[in-house]
C-alpha positions, 0 to 999 in steps of 0.5 A, spaced: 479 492 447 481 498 444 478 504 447 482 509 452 479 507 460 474 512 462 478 515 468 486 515 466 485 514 459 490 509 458 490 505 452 491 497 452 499 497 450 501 502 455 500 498 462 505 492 463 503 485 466 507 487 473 505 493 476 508 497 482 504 501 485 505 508 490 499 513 493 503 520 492 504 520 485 511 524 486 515 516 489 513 514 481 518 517 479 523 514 485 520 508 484 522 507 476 529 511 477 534 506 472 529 504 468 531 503 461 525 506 455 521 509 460 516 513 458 510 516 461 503 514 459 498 518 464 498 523 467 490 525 470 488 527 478 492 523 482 494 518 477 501 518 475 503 512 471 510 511 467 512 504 463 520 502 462 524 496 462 529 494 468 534 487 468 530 486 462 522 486 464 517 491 463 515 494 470 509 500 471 509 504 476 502 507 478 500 512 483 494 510 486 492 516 490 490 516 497 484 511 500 481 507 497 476 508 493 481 511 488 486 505 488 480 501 487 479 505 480 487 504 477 486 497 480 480 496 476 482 499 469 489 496 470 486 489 470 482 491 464 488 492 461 492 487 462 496 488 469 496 482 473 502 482 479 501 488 483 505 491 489 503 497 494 509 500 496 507 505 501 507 509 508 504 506 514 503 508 521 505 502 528 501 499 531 505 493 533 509 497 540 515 494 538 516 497 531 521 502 530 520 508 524 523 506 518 522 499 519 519 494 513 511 491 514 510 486 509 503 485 510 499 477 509 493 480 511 489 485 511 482 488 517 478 491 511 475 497 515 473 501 508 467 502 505 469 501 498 472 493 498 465 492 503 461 494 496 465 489 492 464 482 497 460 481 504 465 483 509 467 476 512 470 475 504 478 476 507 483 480 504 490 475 504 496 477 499 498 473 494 503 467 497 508 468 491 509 476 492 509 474 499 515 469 499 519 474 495 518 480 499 521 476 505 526 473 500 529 481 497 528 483 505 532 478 508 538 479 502 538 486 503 538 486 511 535 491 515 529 491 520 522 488 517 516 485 520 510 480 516 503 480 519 496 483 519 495 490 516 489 495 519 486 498 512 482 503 514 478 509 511 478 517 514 484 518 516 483 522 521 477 520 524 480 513 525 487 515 528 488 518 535 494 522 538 496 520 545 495 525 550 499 527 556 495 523 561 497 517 556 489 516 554 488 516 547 484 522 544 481 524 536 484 527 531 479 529 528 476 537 528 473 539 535 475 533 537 469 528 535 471 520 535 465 516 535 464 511 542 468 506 540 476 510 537 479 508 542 476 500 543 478 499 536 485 502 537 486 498 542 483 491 540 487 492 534 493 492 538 491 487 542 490 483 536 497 483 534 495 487 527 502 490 526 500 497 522 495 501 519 494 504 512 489 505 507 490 501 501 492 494 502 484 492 505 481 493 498 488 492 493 487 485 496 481 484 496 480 486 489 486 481 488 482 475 490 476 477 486 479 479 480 484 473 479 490 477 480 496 478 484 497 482 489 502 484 495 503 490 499 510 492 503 510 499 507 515 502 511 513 505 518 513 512 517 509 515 524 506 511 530 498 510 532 496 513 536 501 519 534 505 522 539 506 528 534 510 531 529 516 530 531 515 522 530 512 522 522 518 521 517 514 519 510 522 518 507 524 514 513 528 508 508 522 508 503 529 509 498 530 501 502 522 499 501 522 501 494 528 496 493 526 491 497 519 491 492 522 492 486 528 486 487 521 482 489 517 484 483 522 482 478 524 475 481 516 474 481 516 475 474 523 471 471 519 465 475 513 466 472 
């Protein structure tokens, strides 16, 4: 293949085999802080991408937008080049009652509530991470220490629709504009929980279920950066440890690769 891909533009040589991947194009360049020969190589819509070395190992970190269907895109033309390790680092909402902002939840699994996995496979078809990335996210988060969970991941689509704050009686209402939830917002909420589904986001579900399909690895490590349902702004903080969640990710991607 020598042709750019058709959205980021991106030409075979400029994307390495081991991808760490973000939703704000703003982490990449957090994610890729210290590393040597780094050069930008996109820089179209919401996709920033970036090369370098670290402890002699060529990484990418790519931004992959918010939802689904953009993350799908880069995973896509990433494959297409030659990319076949990939690790979302990323934020999260709680839904697990006993996990605390800042905490780490390296996801196993992942409830695909999205439409873009669903035009891929048959909605039966499970999103499960890649055992190896799995193996070595738990191995970097119990070297460096902290607060960290591992288990299933609730990958939803419509943030808003799909969320819901608590109200002063302690029910659940919507988020959305004038109010509207569909009959059963609450229900999923609540049966998710129930489930011991630990957290919510909004990639994972089709970055695993792509994974799968396209033969490569795929991870994903969040930090738990608000609650669901959402007591308010006073409990979303987005930077929370995120400097740890990015460290934990990288020491794993670069052990998966000296395995390799």
């Amino acid at each position: 293949m020598t042709d750019s891909q058709p959205i980021t533009g991106l030409r075979p040589g400029e994307v390495a085999p081991h991808v760490l991947l973000c939703g704000d194009p703003a982490r990449v360049e957090k994610i890729a802080a210290g590393w040597d020969d780094l050069r930008s190589v996109c820089d179209a819509r919401e996709y920033r991408v970036v090369t370098g070395w670290r402890d002699g190992v060529e990484l990418t970190a790519a931004s992959t937008g918010i939802g689904a269907p953009s993350t799908a895109i880069l995973l896509e033309e990433l494959v297409k080049l030659g990319a076949h390790s990939f690790l979302r680092i990323g934020n999260s909402g709680g839904l697990a009652p006993d996990l605390e902002l800042g905490d780490l939840v390296i996801t196993t699994g992942a409830v695909r509530d999205d439409g873009t996995s669903r035009a891929y496979v048959a909605p039966e078809y499970p999103a499960v991470a890649d055992w190896r990335l799995v193996a070595a996210l738990v191995d970097a988060a119990q070297r460096q220490g902290g607060r960290w969970r591992a288990g299933l991941t609730w990958s939803l689509d419509a943030f808003y629709m799909r969320n819901a704050v608590l109200a002063e009686d302690g029910s659940l209402a919507s988020m959305s504009v004038g109010g509207y939830w569909p009959a059963d917002g609450a229900r999923r909420i609540e049966e998710l929980r129930a489930a011991r589904v630990l957290n919510c986001e909004m990639e994972s579900g089709v970055l695993l279920t792509l994974g799968q399909i396209f033969g490569v690895r795929a991870g994903c490590i969040c930090v738990v950066s608000d609650r669901t349902p959402w007591p308010g702004p006073a409990e979303l903080d987005l930077d929370r440890n995120m400097a740890r969640c990015i460290d934990v990710a990288s020491d794993a991607m670069l052990a998966l690769a000296r395995d390799a």
